[in-house]
C-alpha positions as CSV (number, residue, x, y, z in Angstrom):
1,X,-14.6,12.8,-35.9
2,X,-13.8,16.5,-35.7
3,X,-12.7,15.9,-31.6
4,X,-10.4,12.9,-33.2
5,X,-8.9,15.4,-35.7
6,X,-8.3,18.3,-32.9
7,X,-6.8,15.5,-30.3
8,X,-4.2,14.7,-32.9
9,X,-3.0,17.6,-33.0
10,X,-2.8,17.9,-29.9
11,X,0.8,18.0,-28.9
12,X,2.6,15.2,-26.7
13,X,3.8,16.4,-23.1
14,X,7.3,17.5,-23.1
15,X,10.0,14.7,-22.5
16,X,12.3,14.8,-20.6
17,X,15.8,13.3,-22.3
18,X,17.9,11.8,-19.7
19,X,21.3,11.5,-18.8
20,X,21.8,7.9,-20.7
21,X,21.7,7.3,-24.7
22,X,19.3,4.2,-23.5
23,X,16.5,7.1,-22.3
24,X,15.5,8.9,-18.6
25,X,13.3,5.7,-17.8
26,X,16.6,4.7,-16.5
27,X,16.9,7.5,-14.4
28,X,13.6,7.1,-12.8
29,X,14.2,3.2,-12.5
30,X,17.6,4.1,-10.8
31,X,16.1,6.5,-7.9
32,X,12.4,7.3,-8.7
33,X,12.1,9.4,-5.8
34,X,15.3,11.3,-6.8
35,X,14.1,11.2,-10.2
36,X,10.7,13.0,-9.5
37,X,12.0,15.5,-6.5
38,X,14.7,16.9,-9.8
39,X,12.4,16.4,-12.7
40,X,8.4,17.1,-11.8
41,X,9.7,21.1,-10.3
42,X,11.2,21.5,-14.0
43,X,8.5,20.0,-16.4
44,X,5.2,20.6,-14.0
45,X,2.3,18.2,-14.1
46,X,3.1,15.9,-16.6
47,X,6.0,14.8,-18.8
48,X,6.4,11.9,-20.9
49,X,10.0,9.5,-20.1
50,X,11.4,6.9,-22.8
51,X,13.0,4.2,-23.0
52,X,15.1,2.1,-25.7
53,X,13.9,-1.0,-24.2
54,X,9.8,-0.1,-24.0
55,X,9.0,-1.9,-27.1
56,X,10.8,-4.9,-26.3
57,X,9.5,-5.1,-22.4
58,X,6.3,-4.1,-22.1
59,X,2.4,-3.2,-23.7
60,X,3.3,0.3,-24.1
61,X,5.8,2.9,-25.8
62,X,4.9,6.0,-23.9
63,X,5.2,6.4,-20.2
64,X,4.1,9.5,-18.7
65,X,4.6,10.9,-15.3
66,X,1.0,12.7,-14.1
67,X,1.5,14.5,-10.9
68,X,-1.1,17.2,-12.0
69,X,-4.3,16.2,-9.2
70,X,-6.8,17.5,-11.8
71,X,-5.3,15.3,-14.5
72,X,-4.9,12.6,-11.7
73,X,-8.4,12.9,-10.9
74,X,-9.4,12.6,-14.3
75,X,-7.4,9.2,-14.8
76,X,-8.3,7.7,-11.5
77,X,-12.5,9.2,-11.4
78,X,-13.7,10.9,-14.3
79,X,-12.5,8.7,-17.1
80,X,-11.4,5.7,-15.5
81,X,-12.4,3.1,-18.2
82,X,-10.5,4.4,-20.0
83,X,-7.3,3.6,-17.6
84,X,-6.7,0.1,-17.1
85,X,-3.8,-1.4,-14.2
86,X,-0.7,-0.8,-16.1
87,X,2.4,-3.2,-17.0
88,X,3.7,-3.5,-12.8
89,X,0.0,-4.6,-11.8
90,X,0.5,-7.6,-14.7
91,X,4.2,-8.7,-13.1
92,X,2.3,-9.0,-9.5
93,X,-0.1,-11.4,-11.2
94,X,2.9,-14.3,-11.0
95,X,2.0,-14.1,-7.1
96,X,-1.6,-12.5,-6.7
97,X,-3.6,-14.0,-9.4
98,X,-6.7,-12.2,-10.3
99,X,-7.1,-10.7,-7.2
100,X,-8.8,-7.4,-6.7
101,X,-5.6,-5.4,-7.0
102,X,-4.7,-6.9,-10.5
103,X,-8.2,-8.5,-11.8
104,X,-10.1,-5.9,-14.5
105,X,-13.1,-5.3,-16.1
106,X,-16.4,-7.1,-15.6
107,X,-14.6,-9.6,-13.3
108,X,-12.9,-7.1,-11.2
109,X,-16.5,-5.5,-11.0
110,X,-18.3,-8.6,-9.7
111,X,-15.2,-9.5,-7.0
112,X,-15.3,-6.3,-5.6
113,X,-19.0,-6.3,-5.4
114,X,-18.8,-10.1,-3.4
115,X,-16.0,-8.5,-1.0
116,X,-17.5,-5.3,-0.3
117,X,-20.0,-6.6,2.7
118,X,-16.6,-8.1,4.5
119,X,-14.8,-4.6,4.4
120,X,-18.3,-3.0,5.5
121,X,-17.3,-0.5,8.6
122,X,-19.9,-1.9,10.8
123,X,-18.3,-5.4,9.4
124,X,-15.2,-4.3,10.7
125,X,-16.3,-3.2,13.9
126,X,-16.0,-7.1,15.3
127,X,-12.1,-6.8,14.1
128,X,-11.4,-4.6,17.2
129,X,-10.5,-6.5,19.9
130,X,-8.4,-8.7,17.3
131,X,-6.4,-5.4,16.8
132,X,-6.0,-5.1,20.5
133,X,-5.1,-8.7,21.2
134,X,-2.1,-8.6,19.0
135,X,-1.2,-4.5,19.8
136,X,-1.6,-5.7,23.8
137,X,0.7,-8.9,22.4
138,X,3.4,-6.5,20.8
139,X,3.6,-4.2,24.0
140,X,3.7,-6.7,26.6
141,X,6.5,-8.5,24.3
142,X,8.2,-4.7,24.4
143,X,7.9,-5.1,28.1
144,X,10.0,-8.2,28.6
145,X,12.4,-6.3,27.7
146,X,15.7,-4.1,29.9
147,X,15.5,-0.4,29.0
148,X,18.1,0.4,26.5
149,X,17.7,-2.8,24.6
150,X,17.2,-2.2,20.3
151,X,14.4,-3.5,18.5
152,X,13.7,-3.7,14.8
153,X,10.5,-2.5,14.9
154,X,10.1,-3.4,10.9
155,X,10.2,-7.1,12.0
156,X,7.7,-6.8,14.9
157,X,5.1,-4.6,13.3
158,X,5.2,-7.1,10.2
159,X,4.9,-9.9,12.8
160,X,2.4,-8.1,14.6
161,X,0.1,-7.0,11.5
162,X,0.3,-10.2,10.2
163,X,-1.5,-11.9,13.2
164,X,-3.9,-9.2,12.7
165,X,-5.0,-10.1,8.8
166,X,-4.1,-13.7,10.2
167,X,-6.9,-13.8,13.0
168,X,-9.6,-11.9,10.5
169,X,-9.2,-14.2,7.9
170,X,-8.6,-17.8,9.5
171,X,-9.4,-17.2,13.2
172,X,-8.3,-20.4,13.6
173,X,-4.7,-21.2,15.1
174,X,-2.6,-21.1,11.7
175,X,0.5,-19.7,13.1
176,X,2.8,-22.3,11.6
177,X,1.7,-21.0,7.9
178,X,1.6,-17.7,8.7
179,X,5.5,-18.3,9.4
180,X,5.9,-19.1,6.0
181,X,3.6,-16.5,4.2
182,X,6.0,-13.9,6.7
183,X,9.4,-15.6,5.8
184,X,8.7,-15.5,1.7
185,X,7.0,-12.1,1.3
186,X,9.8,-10.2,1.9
187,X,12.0,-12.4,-0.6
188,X,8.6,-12.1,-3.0
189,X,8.2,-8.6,-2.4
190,X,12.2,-7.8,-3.6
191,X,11.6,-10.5,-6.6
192,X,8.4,-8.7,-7.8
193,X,9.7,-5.1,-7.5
194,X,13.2,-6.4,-10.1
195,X,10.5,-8.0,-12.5
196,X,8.7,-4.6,-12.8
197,X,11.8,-2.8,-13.2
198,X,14.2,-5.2,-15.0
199,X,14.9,-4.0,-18.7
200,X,14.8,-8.3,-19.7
201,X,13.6,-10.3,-16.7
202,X,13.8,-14.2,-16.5
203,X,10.9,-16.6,-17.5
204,X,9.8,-18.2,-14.2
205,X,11.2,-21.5,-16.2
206,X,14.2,-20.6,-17.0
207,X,16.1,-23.7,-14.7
208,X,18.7,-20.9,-12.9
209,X,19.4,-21.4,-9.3
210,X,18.1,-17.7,-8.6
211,X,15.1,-18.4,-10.6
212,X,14.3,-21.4,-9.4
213,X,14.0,-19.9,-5.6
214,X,12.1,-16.9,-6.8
215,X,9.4,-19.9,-8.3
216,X,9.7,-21.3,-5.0
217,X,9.2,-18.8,-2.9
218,X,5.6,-18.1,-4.9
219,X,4.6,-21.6,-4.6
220,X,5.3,-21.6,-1.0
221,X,2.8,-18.7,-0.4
222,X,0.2,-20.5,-2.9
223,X,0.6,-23.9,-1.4
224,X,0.2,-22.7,2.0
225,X,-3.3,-20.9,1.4
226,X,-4.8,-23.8,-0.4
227,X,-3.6,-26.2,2.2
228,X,-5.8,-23.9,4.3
229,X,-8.7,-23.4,1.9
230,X,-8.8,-27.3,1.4
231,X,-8.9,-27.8,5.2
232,X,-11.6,-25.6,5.7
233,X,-14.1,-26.9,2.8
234,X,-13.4,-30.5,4.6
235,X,-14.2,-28.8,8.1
236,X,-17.7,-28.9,9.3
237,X,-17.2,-26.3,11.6
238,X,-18.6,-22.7,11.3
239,X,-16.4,-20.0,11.2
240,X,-16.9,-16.4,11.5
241,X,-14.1,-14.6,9.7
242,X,-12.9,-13.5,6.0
243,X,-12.4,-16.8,5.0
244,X,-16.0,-18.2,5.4
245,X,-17.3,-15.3,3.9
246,X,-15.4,-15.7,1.1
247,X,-16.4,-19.2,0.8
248,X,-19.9,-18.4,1.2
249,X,-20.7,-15.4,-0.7
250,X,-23.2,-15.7,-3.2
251,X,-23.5,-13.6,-6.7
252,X,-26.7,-11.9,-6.5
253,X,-27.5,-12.3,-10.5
254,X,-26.2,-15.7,-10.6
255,X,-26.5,-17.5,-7.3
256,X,-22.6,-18.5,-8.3
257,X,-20.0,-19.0,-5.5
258,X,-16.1,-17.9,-6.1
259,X,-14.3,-20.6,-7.2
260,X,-11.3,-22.5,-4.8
261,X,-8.5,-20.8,-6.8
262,X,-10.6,-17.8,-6.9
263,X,-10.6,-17.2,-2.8
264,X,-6.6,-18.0,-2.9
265,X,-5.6,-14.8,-5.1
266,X,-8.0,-13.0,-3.1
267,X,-6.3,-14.1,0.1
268,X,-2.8,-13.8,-0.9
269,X,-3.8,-10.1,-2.3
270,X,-5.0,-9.5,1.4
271,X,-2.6,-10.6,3.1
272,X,-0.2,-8.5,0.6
273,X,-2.3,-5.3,0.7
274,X,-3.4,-5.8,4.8
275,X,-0.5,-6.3,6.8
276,X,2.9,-5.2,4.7
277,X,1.1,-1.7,4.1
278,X,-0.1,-1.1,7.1
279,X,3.1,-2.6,9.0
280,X,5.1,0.0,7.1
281,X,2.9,2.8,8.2
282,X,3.3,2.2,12.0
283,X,7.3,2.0,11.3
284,X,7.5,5.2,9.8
285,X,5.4,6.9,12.2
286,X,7.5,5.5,15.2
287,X,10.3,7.4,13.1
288,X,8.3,10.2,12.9
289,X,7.3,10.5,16.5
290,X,11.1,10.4,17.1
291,X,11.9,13.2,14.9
292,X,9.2,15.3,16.3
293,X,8.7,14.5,20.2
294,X,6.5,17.5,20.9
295,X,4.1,15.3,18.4
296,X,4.6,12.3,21.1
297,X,3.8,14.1,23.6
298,X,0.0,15.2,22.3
299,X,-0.5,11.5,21.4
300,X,0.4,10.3,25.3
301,X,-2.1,13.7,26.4
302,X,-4.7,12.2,24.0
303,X,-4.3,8.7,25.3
304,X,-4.2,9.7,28.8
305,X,-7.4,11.7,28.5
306,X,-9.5,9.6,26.0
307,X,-8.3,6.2,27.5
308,X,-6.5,6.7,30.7
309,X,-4.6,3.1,30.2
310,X,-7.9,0.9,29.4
311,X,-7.7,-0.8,26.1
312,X,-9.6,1.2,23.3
313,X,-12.6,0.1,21.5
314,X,-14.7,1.4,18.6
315,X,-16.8,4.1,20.1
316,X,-12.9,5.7,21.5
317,X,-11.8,6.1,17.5
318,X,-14.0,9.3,17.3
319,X,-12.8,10.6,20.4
320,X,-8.8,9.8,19.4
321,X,-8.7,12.5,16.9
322,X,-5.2,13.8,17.0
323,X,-3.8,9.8,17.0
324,X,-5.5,9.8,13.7
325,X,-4.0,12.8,12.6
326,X,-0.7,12.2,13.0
327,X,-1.7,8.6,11.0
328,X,-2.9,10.7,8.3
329,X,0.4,13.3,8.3
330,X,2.5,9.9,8.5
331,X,1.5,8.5,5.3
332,X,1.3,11.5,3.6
333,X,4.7,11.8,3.9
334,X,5.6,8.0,3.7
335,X,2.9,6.6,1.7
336,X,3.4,2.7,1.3
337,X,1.6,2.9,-2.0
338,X,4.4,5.5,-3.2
339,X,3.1,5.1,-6.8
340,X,0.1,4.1,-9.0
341,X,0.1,3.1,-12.9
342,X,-2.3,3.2,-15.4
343,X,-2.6,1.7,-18.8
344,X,-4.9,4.1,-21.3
345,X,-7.0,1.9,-23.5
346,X,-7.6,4.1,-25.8
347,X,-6.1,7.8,-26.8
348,X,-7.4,10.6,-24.7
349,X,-6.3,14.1,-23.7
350,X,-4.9,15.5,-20.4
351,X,-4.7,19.1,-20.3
352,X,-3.0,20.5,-23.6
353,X,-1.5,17.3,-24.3
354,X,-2.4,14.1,-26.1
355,X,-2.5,10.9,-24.8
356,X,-1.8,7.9,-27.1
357,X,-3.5,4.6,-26.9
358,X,-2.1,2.2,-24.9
359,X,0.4,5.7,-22.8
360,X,1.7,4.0,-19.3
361,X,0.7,6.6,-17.0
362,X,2.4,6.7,-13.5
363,X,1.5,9.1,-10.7
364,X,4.2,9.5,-8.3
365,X,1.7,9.8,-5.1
366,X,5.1,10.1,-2.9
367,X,5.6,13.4,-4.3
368,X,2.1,14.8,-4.9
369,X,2.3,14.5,-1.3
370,X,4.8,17.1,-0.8
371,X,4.8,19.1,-4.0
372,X,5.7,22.5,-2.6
373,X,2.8,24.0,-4.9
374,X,0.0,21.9,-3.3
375,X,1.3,21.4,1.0
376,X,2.7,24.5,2.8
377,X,6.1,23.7,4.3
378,X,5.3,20.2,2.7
379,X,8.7,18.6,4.1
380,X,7.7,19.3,8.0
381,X,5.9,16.7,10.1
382,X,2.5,18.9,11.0
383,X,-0.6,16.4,12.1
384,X,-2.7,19.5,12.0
385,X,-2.6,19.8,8.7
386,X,-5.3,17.4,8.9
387,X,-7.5,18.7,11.6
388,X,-11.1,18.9,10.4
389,X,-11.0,22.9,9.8
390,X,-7.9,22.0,7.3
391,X,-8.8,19.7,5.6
392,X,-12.2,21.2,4.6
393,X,-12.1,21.8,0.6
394,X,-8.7,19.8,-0.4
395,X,-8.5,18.4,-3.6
396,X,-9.3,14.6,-3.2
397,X,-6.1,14.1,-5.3
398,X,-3.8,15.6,-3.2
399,X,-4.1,13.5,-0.6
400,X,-4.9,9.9,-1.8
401,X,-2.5,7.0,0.3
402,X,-4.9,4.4,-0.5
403,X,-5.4,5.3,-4.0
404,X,-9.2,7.2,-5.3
405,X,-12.1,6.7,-7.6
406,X,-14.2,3.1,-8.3
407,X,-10.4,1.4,-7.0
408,X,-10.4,3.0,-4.0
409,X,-8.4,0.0,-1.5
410,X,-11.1,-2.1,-0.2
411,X,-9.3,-2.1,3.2
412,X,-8.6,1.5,3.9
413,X,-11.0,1.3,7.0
414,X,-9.5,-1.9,8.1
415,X,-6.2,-0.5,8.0
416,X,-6.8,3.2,9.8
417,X,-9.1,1.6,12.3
418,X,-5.7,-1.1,13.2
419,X,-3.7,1.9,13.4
420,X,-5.7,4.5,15.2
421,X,-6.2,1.2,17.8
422,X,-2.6,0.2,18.3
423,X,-0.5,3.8,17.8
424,X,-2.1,4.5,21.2
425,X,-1.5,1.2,22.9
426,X,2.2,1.9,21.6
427,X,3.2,5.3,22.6
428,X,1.9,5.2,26.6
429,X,3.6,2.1,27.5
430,X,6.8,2.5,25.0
431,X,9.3,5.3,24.0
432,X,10.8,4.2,20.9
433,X,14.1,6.3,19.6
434,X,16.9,5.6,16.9
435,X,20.5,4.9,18.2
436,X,22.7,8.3,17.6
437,X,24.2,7.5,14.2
438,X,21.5,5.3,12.5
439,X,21.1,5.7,9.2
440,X,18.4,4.2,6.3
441,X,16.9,5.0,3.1
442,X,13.6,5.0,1.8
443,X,13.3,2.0,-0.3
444,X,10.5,2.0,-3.0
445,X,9.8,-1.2,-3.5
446,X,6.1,-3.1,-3.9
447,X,5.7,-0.7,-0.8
448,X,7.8,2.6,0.2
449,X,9.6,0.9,3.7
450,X,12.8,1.9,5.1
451,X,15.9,0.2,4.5
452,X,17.4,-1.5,6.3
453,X,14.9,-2.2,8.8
454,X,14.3,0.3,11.3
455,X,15.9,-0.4,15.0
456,X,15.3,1.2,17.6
457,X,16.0,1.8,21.1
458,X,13.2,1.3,23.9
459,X,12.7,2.8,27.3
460,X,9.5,1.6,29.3
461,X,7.0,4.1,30.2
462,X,6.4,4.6,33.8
């Protein structure tokens, strides 16, 4: 009772007004990466933002920006109960369902226990020589090519990517719905990000012409992995891939199987999670590797001496050390998952300050990854910041792209190992640089990914 009394009063972190009557919320939704490269350098660690609209919109009156990595820390691992998926995770639940990036609680709990054996690294191991199929796939398409012809390298590593989580989960020849799940997400992915952010957005029901082919565009996803799902409970085929292990996986208290409509949130959270993340990734480090060309040049030294032109396999990813720093240095600065939010259950305290029950937390991973108080030169493209002597003692929350704590993303491995397989395949065969005069912004939508997509110019290697 005393701790109660001293929490209250505990004073609220400082707010920060905004340029609008309507509250800075506005601000942030206008440019949130503007918003927190301004604000976070004048309030420090955490600051709450308001909004007219919060009570009419949303589960919460208090949002609070946490860039702090010891208060992070303490949201995402210490207390974590106590920090539920907040209002954005609830909007992606009109396309992913309780899947593991939305679900909560005791069901969360038992889904990501059923789907941890599939993301197992030695699991993951038999996924290699589907990574370099479709990396071998994306080159030799590169290939066809004249020198000097542009590319929109956002497009082919979505198409490319998309096999990938494609082949692991179905194995099976499915390429005509996988044309569909890649035609819609985009359109979802834009749909989704204006629900989260909109001040009043339209019930799904609402008969509008704009509405109706957001609803659409949903279904088209869903109907296209149940069509699958149905097909393969009616197969008597065996099948070893995601799918049939989803099917098949057993609770170990219960004996109970996932249900149908179970497998098709966590399939469409997959695909949503496995290949637009990781697509968005390779793109910006293509960008990268053009801004910094001394960094290319290690990579093609790595390749040439770890590799010398044979495909990679697993036992090469321990050897290709500096590929998977310049990964790590690429989504540092360009982390897909730009931002995380959490809901606080109940009131708690971060710091000096008090937390309310039911406080939207946000924690603006983009720029925890370059606060100037936590990365030296944090704006320059340096892989060995991430050499093993550097990275020894760094705070685990200053440096989190796939998130930290029991919700750690399930497919982190999948996603490195993909990368650290293909960068390689990429950079000997294929120099990849922007046309003179280019120019895109960082777009922070589900995922951080450049707009408009990123084209490039090729020239064949050797």
């Amino acid at each position: 009772m005393e701790d109660q009394t001293q929490l209250k009063q505990q004073p609220l972190p400082p707010l920060v007004k905004g340029k609008y009557p309507i509250g800075s919320a506005f601000d942030f939704i206008r440019d949130s990466l503007g918003f927190f490269e301004e604000v976070v350098p004048k309030y420090g660690g955490i600051f709450q933002v308001r909004s007219i609209f919060f009570p009419f919109i949303s589960d919460f009156d208090y949002m609070m920006i946490v860039s702090d990595p010891d208060m992070v820390k303490h949201i995402m691992q210490d207390n974590n109960k106590n920090y539920v998926k907040s209002h954005g995770y609830n909007v992606l639940k009109v396309l992913l369902g309780e899947g593991l990036l939305t679900s909560e609680g005791d069901f969360w709990r038992k889904q990501r226990r059923l789907m941890q054996p599939a993301f197992h690294r030695d699991r993951l191991a038999s996924f290699v020589d589907t990574y370099v199929e479709f990396g071998q796939q994306l080159v030799d398409k590169w290939k066809t090519l004249p020198d000097g012809s542009e590319v929109d390298v956002s497009k082919d590593f979505m198409e490319t990517t998309l096999n990938i989580v494609s082949k692991a989960m179905f194995s099976s020849d499915v390429a005509d719905a996988m044309e569909v799940v890649n035609r819609e997400f985009d359109y979802a992915n834009e749909q989704l990000i204006k629900r989260i952010t909109s001040p009043f957005p339209i019930p799904l029901w609402v008969p509008l012409p704009h509405i109706q082919k957001e609803s659409r565009s949903y279904a088209a996803i869903k109907n296209v992995v149940a069509d699958i799902i149905e097909k393969r409970r009616a197969s008597d085929q065996r099948y070893d891939d995601l799918l049939s292990m989803l099917m098949e996986v057993e609770d170990a208290d219960t004996g109970e199987k996932m249900s149908d409509q179970q497998i098709q949130d966590e399939v469409i959270t997959i695909f949503l999670a496995g290949h637009e993340t990781t697509a968005v990734a390779l793109t910006w480090l293509v960008h990268c590797l053009d801004e910094n060309p001394e960094v290319e040049q290690k990579l093609i030294e790595e390749e040439s001496r770890v590799l010398n032109g044979r495909q990679p396999n697993l036992e090469d990813l321990h050897s290709l050390e500096y590929t998977r720093m310049v990964i790590d240095e690429t989504l540092r600065l360009y982390p897909p998952a730009w931002i995380i939010g959490r809901h606080a259950t109940e009131e708690d305290q971060l710091g000096n300050y008090r937390i309310p029950k039911d406080s939207n937390c946000l924690i603006p991973v983009y720029y925890i990854h370059r606060d100037p108080k936590l990365w030296d030169r944090p704006e320059e493209f340096r892989p060995e910041r991430f050499s093993k002597e550097n990275s020894k003692g760094r705070h685990k929350f200053v440096y989190f792209p796939f998130g930290g704590g029991p919700r750690l993303c399930i497919g982190n491995n999948f996603a490195l190992m993909e990368m650290q397989i293909i960068v390689p395949m990429v950079v000997r065969a294929i120099k990849l640089r922007k046309s003179k005069g280019f120019q895109f912004k960082k777009e922070p939508l589900i995922t951080m990914r450049p707009a408009p997509h990123m084209k490039m110019v090729l020239t064949k290697r050797g």
